[in-house]
N, C-alpha and C positions, 0 to 999 in steps of 0.2 A: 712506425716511421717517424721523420724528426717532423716534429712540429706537432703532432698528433699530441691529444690529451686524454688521461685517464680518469675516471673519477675514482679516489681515493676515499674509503672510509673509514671510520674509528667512531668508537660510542665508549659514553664512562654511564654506569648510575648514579640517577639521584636515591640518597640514602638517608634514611631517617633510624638507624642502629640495625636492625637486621631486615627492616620495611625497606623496601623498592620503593619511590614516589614517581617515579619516570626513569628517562633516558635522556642523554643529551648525545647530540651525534655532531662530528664535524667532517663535513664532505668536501671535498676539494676534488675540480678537473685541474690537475696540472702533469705534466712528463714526471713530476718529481713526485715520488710515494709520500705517505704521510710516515713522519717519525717520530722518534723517542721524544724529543721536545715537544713535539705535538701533541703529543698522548698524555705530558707531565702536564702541557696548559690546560687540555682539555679535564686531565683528572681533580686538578687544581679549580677550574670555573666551575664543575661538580661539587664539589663541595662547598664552594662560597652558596652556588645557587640553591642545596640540600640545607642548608643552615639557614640561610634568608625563607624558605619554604615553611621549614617547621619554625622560625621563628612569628612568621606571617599566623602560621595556624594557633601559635601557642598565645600571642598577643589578641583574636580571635576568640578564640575563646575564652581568654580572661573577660573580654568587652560582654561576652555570654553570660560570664556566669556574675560580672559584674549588675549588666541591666538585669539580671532574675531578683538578684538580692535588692537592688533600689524599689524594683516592681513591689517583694513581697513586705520591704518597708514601708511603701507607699500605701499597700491597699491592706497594710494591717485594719483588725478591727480595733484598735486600740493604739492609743495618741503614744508615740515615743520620740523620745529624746537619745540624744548623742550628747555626751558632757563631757569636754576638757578637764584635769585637776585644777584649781588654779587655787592661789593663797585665799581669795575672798569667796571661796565656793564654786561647788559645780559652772561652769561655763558654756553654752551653746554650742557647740560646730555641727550639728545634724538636728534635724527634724520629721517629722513626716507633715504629709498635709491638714489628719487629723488635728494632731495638736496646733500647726497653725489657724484651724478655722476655731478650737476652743479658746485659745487666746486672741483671735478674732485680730489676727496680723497675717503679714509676709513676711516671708522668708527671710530676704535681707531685710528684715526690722529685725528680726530675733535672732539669728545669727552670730554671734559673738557676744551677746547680752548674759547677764546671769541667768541662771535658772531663777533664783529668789524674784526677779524682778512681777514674775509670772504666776508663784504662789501665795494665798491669800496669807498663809503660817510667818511671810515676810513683811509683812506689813503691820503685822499684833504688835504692840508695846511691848511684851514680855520679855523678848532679846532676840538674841541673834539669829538667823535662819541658819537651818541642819537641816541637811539630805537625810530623808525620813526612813526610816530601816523599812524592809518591805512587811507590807500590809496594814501600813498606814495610810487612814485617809487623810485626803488635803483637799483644797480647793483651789480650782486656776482660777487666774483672772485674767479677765479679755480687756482691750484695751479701752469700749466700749462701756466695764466696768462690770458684766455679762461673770458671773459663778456659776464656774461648772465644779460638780461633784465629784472626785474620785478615788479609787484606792491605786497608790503608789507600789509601785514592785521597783526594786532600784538593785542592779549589779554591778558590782564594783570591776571595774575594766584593769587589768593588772601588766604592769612591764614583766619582761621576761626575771627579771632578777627581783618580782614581787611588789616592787611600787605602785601603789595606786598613781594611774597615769589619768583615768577619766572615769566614767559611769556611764552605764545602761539604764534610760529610768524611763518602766513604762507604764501609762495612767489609764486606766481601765474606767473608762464612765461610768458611775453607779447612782445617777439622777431619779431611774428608774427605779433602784431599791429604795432610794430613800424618800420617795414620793410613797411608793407603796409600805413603808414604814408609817409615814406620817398619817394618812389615811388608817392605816390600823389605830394606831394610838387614837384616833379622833372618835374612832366607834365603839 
């Protein structure tokens, strides 16, 4: 009869390549059916909504796998560094907590600073500070003036086309060997 209404439906998937992530349904009571342009909006908001979905998941889990790697930078057992290349030497842009509490600063104090400002091998008369090849010892210094003891492991961070763009350099405390060194030699 006129005036009466029908409920009218249509559904599109949400798709993530051959994954289903839901449905989306558009209902309508009206005398007039639901049509081709209807079914094209609805296929068409499917897909914006199917993209925004897996990009929501995809952004998601970077922030995942982003705070693992900060976590298992953080609670290394040993002090490391993130180094920029720059003309005057390795340069800060990462750190973990260790090595801040060995050079007995914060974060933004060290931060953009040299590496050398931090190692005792930069302060010798001899010349100029070099990033030390690995397994070499060095000694930090804290701002307090506080040497700590270590052996340097340092990897060279490489651009795609093989430039050294930065360095990986990580300080293993070995206070503990060299106390019980000392103590040998003394007896």
């Amino acid at each position: 009869t006129e005036g009466e209404y029908t409920p009218w439906l249509i559904s599109a998937r949400l798709r993530q390549g051959n994954d289903v992530l839901g449905y989306l349904v558009l209902r309508r009571h009206s005398a007039v059916p639901l049509g081709e342009a209807d079914r094209s909006f609805l296929e068409v908001l499917a897909t914006v909504l199917s993209q925004s979905i897996c990009s929501h998941r995809r952004e998601a889990q970077l922030r995942t796998a982003q705070d693992r790697y900060r976590e298992l930078f953080e609670d290394a057992p040993a002090m490391y560094v993130i180094a920029r290349h720059s003309a005057g030497g390795p340069v800060i842009s990462d750190c973990n907590d260790l090595f801040l509490r060995a050079v007995e600063s914060e974060r933004g104090h060290v931060i953009g600073r040299p590496l050398a400002d931090f190692d005792a091998a930069s302060h010798r008369p001899e010349g100029e500070y070099r990033l030390a090849v690995s397994g070499e010892e060095r000694q930090l210094i804290g701002r307090e003036g506080r040497v700590t003891d270590t052996l340097l492991r340092a990897t060279p961070e490489l651009s795609p086309d093989g430039q050294v763009v930065g360095t990986r350099v990580m300080y293993i405390d070995i206070a503990d060997r060299k106390l019980l060194q000392q103590q040998l030699r003394h007896q």
